[in-house]
TORVEXGU-385657 format. One record per atom (N, C-alpha, C): atom name; x, y, z; residue in three letters. Coordinates in pm, whole numbers, plus 50000, padded with zeros to 5 digits. Each point is the difference from the previous one (the first is absolute). Layout:
<rs>
+------+-------+-------+-------+------+
: name :     X :     Y :     Z : resn :
+------+-------+-------+-------+------+
:   CA :     X :     Y :     Z :  Ala :
...
+------+-------+-------+-------+------+
</rs>
This chain:
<rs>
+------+-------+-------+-------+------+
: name :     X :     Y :     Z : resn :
+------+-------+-------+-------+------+
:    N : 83258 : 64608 : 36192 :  Unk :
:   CA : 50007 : 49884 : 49912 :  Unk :
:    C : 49862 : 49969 : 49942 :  Unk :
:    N : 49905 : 50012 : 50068 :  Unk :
:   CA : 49842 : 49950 : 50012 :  Unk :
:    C : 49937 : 50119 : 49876 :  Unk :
:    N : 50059 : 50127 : 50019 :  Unk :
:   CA : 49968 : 50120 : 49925 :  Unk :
:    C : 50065 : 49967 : 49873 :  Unk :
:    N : 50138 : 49984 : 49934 :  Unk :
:   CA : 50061 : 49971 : 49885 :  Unk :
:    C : 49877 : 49859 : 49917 :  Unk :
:    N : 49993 : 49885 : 50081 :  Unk :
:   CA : 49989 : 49931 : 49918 :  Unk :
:    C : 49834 : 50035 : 49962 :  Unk :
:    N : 49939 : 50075 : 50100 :  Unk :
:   CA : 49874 : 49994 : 49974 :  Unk :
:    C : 49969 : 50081 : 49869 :  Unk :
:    N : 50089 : 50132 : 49955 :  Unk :
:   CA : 50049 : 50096 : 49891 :  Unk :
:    C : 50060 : 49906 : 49877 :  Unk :
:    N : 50074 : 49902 : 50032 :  Unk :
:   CA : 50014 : 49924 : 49870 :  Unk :
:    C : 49856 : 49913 : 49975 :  Unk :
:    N : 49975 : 49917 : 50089 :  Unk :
:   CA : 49848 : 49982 : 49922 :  Unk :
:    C : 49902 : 50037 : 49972 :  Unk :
:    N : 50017 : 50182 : 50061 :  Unk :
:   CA : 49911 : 50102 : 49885 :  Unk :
:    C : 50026 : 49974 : 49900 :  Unk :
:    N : 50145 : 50040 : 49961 :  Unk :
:   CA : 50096 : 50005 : 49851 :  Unk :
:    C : 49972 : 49895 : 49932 :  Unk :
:    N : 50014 : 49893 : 50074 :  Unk :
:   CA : 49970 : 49850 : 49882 :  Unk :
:    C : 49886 : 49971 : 49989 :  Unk :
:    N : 49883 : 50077 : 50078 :  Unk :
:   CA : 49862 : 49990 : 49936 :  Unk :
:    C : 49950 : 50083 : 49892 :  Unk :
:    N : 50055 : 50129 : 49997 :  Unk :
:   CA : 49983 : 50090 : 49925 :  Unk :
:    C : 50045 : 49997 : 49883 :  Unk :
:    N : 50130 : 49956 : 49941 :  Unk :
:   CA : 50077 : 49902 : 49902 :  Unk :
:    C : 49885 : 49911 : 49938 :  Unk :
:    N : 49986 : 49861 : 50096 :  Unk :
:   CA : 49915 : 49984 : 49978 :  Unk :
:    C : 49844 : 50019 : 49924 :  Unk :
:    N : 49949 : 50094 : 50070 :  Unk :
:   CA : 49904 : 50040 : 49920 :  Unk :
:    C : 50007 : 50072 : 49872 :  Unk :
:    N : 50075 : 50088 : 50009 :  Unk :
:   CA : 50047 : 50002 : 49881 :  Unk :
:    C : 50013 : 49971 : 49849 :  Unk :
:    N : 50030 : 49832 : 50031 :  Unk :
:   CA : 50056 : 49937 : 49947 :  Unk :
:    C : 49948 : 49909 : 49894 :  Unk :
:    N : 49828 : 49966 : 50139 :  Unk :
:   CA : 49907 : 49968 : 49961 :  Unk :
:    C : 49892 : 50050 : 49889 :  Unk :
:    N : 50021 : 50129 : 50034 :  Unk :
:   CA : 49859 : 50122 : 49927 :  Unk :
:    C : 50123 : 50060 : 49852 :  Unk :
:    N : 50088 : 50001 : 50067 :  Unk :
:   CA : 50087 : 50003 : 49802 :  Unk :
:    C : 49964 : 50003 : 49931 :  Unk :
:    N : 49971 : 49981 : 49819 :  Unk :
:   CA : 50003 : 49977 : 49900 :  Unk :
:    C : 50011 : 50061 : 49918 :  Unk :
:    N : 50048 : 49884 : 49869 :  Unk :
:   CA : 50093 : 50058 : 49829 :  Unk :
:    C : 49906 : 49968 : 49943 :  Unk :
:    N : 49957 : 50109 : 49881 :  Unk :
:   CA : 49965 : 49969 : 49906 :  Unk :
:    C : 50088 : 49884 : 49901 :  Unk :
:    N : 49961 : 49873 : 49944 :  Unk :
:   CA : 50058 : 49922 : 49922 :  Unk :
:    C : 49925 : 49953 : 49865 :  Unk :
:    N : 50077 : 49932 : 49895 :  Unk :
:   CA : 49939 : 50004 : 49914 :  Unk :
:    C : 49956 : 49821 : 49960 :  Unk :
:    N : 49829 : 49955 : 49975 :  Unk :
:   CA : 50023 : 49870 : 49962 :  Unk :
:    C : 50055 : 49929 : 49918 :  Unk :
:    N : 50009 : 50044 : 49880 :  Unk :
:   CA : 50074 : 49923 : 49933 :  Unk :
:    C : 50111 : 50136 : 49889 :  Unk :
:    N : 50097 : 49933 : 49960 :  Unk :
:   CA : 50070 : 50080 : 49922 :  Unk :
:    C : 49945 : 50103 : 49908 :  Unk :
:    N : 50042 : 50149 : 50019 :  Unk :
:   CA : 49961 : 50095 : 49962 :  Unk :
:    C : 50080 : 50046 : 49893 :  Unk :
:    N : 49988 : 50068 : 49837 :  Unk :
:   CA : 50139 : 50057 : 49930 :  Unk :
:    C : 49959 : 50115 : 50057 :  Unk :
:    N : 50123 : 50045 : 49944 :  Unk :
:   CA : 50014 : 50173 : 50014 :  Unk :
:    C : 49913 : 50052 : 49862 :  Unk :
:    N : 49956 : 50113 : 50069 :  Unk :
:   CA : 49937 : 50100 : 49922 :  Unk :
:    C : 49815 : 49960 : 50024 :  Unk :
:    N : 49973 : 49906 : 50094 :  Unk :
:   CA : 49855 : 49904 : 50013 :  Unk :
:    C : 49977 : 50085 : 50090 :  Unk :
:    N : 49841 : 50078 : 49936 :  Unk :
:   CA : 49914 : 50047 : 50144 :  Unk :
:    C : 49954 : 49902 : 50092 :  Unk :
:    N : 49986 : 50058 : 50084 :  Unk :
:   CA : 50008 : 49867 : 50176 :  Unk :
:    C : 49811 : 49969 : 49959 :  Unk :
:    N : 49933 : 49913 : 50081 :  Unk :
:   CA : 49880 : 49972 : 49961 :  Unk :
:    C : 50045 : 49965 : 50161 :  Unk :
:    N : 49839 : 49983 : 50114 :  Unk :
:   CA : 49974 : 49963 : 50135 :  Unk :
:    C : 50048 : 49866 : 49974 :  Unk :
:    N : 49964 : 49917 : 49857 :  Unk :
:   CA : 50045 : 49856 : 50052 :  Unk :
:    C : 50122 : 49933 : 49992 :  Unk :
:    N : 50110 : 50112 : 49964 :  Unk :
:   CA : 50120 : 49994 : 49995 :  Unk :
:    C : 50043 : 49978 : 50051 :  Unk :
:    N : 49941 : 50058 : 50179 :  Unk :
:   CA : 50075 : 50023 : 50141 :  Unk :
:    C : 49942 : 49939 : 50055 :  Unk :
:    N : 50069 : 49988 : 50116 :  Unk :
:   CA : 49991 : 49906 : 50130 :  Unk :
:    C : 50101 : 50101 : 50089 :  Unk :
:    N : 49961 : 49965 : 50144 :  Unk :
:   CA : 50066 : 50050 : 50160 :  Unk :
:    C : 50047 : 49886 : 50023 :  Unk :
:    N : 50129 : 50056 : 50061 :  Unk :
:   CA : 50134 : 49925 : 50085 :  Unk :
:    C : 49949 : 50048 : 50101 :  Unk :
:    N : 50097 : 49887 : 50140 :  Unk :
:   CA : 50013 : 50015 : 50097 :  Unk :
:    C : 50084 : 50083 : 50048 :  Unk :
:    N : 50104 : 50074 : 49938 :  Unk :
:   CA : 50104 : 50035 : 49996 :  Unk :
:    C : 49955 : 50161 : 49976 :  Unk :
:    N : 50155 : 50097 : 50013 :  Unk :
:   CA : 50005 : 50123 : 50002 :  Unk :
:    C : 50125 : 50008 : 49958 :  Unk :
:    N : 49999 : 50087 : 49891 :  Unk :
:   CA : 50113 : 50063 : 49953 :  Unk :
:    C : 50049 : 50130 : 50016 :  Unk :
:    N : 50099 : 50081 : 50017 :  Unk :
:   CA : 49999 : 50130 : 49925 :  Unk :
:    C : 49956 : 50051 : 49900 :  Unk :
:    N : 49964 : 50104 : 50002 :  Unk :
:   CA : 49947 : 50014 : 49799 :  Unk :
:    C : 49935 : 49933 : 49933 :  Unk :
:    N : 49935 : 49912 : 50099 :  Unk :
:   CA : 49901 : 49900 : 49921 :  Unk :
:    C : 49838 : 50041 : 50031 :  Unk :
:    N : 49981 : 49919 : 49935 :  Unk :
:   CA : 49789 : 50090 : 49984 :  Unk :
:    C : 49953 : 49905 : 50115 :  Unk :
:    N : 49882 : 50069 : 50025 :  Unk :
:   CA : 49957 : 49943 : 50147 :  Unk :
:    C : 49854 : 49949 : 49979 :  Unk :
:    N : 49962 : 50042 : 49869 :  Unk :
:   CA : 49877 : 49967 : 50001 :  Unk :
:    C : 49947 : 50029 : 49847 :  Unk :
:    N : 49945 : 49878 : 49953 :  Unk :
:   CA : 49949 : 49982 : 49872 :  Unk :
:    C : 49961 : 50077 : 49903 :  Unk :
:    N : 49935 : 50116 : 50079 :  Unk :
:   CA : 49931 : 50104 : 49906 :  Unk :
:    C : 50069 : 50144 : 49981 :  Unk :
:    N : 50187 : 49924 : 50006 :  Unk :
:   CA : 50072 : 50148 : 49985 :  Unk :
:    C : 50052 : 49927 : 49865 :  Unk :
:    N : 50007 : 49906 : 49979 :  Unk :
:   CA : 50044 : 49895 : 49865 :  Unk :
:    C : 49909 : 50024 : 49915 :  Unk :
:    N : 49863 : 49998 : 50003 :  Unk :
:   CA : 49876 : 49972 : 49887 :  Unk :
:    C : 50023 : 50130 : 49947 :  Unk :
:    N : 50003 : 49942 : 49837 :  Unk :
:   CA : 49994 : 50108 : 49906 :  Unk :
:    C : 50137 : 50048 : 49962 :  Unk :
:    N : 50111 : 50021 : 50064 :  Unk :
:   CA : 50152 : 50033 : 49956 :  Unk :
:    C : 50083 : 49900 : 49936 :  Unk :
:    N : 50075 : 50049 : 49932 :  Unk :
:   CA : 50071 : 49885 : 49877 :  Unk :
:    C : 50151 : 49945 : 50096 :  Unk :
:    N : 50029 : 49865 : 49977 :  Unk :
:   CA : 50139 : 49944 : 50020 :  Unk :
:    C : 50101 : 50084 : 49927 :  Unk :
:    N : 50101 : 50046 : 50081 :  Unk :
:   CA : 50111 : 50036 : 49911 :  Unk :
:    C : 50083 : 49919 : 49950 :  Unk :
:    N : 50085 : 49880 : 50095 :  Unk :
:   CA : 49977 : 49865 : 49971 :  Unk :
:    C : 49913 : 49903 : 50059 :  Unk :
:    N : 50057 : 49848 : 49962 :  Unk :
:   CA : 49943 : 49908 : 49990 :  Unk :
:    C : 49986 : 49968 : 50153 :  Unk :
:    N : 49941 : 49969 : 50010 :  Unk :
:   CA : 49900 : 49980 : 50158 :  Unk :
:    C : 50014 : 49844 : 50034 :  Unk :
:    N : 50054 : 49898 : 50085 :  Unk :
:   CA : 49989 : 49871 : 49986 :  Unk :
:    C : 49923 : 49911 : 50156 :  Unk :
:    N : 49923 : 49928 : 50005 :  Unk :
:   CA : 49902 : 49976 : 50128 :  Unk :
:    C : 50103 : 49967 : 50112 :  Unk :
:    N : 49917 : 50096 : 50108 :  Unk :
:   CA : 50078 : 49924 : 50158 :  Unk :
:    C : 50067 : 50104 : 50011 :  Unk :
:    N : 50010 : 50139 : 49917 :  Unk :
:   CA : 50134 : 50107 : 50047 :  Unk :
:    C : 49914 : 50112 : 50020 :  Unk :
:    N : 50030 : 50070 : 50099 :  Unk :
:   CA : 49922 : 50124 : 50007 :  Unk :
:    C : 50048 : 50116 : 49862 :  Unk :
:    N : 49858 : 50021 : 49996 :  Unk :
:   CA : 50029 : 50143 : 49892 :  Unk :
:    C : 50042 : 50117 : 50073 :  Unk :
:    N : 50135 : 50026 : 49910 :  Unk :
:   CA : 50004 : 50134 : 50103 :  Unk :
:    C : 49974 : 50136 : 49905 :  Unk :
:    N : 49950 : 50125 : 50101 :  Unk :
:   CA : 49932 : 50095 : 49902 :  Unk :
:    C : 50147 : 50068 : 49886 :  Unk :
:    N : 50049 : 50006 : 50011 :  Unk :
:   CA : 50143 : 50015 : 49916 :  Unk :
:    C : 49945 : 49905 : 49836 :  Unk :
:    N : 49921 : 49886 : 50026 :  Unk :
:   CA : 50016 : 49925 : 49882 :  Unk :
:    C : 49876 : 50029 : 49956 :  Unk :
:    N : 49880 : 50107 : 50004 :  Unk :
:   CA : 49868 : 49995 : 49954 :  Unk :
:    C : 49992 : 50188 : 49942 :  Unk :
:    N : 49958 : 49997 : 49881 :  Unk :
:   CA : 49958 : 50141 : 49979 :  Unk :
:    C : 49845 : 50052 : 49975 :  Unk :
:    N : 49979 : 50099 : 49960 :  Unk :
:   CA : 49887 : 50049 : 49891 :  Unk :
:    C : 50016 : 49928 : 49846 :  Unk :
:    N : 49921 : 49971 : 49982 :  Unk :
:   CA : 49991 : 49874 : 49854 :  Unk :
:    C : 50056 : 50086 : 49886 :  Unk :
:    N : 50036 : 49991 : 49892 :  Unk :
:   CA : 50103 : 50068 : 49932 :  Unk :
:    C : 49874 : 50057 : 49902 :  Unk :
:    N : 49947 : 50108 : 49969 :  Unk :
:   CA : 49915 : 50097 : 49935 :  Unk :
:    C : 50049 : 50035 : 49854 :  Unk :
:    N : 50222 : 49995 : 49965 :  Unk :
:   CA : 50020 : 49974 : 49890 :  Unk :
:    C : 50052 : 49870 : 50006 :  Unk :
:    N : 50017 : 49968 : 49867 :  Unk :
:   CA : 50090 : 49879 : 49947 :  Unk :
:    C : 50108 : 50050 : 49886 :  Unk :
:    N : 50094 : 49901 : 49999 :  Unk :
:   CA : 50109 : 50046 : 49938 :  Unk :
:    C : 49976 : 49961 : 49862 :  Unk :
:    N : 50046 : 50130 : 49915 :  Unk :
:   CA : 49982 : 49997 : 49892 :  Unk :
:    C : 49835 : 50026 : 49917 :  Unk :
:    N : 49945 : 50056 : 50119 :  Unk :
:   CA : 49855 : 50049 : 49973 :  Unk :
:    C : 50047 : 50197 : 49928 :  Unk :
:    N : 49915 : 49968 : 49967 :  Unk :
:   CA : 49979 : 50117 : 49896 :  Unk :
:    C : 49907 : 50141 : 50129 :  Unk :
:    N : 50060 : 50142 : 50003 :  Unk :
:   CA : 49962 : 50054 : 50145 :  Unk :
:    C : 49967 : 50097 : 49946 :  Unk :
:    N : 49966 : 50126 : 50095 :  Unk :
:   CA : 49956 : 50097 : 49951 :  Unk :
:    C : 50050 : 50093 : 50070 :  Unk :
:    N : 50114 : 50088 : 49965 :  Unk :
:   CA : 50116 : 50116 : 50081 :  Unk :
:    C : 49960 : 50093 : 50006 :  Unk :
:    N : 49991 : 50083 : 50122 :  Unk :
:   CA : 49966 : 50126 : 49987 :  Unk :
:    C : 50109 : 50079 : 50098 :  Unk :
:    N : 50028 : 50145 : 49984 :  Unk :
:   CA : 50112 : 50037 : 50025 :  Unk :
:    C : 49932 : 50130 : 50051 :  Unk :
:    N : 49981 : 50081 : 50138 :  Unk :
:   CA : 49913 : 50121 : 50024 :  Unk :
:    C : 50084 : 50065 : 50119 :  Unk :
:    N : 50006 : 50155 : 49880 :  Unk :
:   CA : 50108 : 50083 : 50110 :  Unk :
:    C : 49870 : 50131 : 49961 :  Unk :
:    N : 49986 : 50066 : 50148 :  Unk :
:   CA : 49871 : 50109 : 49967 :  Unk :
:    C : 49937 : 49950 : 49926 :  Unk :
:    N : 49973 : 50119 : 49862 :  Unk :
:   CA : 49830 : 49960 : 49919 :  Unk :
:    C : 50066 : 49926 : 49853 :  Unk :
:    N : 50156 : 49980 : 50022 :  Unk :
:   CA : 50058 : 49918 : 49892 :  Unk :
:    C : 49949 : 49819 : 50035 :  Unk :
:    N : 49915 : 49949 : 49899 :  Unk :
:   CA : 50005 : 49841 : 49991 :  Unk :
:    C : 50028 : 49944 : 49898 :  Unk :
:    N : 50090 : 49865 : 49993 :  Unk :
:   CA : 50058 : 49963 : 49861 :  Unk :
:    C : 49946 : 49858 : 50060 :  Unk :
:    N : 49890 : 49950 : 49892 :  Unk :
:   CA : 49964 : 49838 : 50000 :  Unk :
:    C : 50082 : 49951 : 49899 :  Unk :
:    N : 50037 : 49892 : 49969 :  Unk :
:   CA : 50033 : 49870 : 49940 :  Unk :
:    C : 50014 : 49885 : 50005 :  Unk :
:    N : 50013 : 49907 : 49913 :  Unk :
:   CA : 50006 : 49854 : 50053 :  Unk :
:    C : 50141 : 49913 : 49986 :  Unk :
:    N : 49959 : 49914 : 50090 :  Unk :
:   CA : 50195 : 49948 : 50036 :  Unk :
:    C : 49955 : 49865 : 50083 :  Unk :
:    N : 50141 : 49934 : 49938 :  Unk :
:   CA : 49975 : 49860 : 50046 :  Unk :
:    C : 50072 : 49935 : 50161 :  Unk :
:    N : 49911 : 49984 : 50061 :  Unk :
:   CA : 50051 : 49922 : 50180 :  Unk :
:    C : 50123 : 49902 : 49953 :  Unk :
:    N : 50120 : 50034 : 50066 :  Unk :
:   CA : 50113 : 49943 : 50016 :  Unk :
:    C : 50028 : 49858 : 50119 :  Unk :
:    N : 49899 : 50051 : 50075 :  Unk :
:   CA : 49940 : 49922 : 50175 :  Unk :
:    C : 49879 : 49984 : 49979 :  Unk :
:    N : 49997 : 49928 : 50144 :  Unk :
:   CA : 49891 : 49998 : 50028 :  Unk :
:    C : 49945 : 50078 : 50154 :  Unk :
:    N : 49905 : 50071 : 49999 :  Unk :
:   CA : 50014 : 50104 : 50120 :  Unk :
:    C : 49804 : 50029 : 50006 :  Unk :
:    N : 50038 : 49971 : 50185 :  Unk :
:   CA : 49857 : 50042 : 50070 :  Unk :
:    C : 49975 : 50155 : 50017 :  Unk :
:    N : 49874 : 50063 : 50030 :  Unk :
:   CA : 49995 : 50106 : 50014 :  Unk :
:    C : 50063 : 50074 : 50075 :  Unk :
:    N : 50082 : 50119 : 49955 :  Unk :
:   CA : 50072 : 50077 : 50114 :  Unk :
:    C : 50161 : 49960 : 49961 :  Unk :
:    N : 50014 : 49871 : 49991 :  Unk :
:   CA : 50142 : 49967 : 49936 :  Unk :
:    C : 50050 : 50060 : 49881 :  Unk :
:    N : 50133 : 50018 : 50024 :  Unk :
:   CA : 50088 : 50025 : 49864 :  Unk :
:    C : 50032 : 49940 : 49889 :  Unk :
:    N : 49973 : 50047 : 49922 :  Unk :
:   CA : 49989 : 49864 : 49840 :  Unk :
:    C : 50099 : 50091 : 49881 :  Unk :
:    N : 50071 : 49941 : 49956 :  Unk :
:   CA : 50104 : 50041 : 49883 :  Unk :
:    C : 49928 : 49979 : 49892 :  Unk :
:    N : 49934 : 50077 : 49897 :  Unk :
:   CA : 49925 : 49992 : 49822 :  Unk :
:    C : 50049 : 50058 : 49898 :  Unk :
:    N : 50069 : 49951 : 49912 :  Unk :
:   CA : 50032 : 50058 : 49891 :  Unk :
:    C : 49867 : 50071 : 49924 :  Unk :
:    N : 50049 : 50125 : 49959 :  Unk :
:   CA : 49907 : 50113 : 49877 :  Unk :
:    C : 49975 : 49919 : 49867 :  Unk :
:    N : 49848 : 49923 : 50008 :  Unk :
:   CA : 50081 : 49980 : 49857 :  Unk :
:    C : 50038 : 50120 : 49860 :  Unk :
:    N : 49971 : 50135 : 50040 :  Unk :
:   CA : 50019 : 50059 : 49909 :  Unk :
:    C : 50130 : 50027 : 49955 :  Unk :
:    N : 50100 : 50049 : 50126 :  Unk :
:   CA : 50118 : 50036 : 50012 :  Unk :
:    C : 50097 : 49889 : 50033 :  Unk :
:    N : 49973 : 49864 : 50049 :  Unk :
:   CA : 50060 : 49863 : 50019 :  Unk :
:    C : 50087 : 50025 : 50155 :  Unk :
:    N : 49977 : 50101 : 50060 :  Unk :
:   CA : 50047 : 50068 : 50114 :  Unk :
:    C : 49968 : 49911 : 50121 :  Unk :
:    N : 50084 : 49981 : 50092 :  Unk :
:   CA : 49927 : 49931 : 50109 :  Unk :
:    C : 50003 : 50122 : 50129 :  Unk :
:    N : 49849 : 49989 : 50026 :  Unk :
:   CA : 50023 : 50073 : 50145 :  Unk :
:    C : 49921 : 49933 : 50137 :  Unk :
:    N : 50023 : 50018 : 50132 :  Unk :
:   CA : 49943 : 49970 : 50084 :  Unk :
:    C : 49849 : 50106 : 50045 :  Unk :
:    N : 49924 : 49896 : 50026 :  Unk :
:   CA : 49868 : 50030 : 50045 :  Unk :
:    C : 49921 : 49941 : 50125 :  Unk :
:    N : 49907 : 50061 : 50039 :  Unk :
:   CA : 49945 : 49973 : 50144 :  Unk :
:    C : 49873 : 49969 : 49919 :  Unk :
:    N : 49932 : 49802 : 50039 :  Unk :
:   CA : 49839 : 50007 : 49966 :  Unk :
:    C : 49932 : 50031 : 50010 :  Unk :
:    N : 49887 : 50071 : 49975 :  Unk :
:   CA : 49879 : 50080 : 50011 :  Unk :
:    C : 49912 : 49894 : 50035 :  Unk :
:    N : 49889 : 50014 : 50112 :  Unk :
:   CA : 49864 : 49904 : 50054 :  Unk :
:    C : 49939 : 49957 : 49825 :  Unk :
:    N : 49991 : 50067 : 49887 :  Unk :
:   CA : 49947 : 49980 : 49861 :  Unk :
:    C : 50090 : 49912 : 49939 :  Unk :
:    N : 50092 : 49986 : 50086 :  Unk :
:   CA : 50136 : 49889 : 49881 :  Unk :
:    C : 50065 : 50098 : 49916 :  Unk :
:    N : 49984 : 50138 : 49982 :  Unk :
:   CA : 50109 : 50109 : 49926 :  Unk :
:    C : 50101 : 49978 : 50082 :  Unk :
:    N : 50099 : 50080 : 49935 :  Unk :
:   CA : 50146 : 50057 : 50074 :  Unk :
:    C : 50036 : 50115 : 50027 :  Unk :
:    N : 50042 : 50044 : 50103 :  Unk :
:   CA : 50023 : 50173 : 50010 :  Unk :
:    C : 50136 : 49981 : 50008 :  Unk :
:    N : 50063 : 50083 : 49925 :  Unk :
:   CA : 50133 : 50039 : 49972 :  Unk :
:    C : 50029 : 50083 : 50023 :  Unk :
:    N : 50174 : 50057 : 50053 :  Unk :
:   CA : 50019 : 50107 : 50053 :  Unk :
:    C : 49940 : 50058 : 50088 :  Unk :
:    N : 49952 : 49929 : 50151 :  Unk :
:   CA : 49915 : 50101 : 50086 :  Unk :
:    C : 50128 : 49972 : 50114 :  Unk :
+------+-------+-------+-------+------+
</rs>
């Protein structure tokens, strides 16, 4: 008996502690979507989430996907790489199979961070195709 309970108030200390050393990244005041995070954006909870950020400097610098509102933990699901195109920006396509390369220019349908998939119409051909962003803000097509 002496052994059980002494094992639960391991358990409920350990809980405990836990519980204490936790924390959510949260946001101070209302954030929109598409807003790069700034340090004075955020604030630490007492609290722990799943999937939520644990610490301030995984937020600084990544964009809201949505709107962010104070007192809720951010969870990493809602923060990206800041968007490199904008929609309806004017791009620069390039298309490379072996020593064949075809550049042209075509307009962002989305809006898309590096590495993401972005849909741009040709404006030559009025064609829409999908593209992967280039670190330069181009588009690679067909890879």
């Amino acid at each position: 008996m002496a052994r059980a309970a002494a094992i639960f108030l391991l358990l409920v200390c350990a809980l405990s502690a836990g519980a204490v050393f936790a924390q959510s990244v949260t946001p101070v005041r209302a954030i929109r979507s598409q807003s790069v995070l700034q340090a004075e954006d955020l604030a630490l909870a007492e609290e722990s989430v799943p999937g939520g950020l644990a610490a301030v400097e995984e937020a600084i610098g990544r964009e809201a996907r949505v709107a962010l509102y104070p007192g809720r933990p951010i969870l990493a699901s809602q923060l990206r790489a800041p968007a490199l195109v904008e929609r309806n920006a004017v791009v620069r396509m390039s298309y490379r199979s072996g020593p064949l390369r075809i550049a042209t220019e075509g307009r962002a349908l989305d809006r898309a961070s590096v590495g993401e998939p972005v849909r741009v119409m040709n404006l030559a051909s009025k064609q829409t195709v999908t593209g992967v962003v280039a670190a330069d803000g181009s588009i690679e097509v067909g890879q």
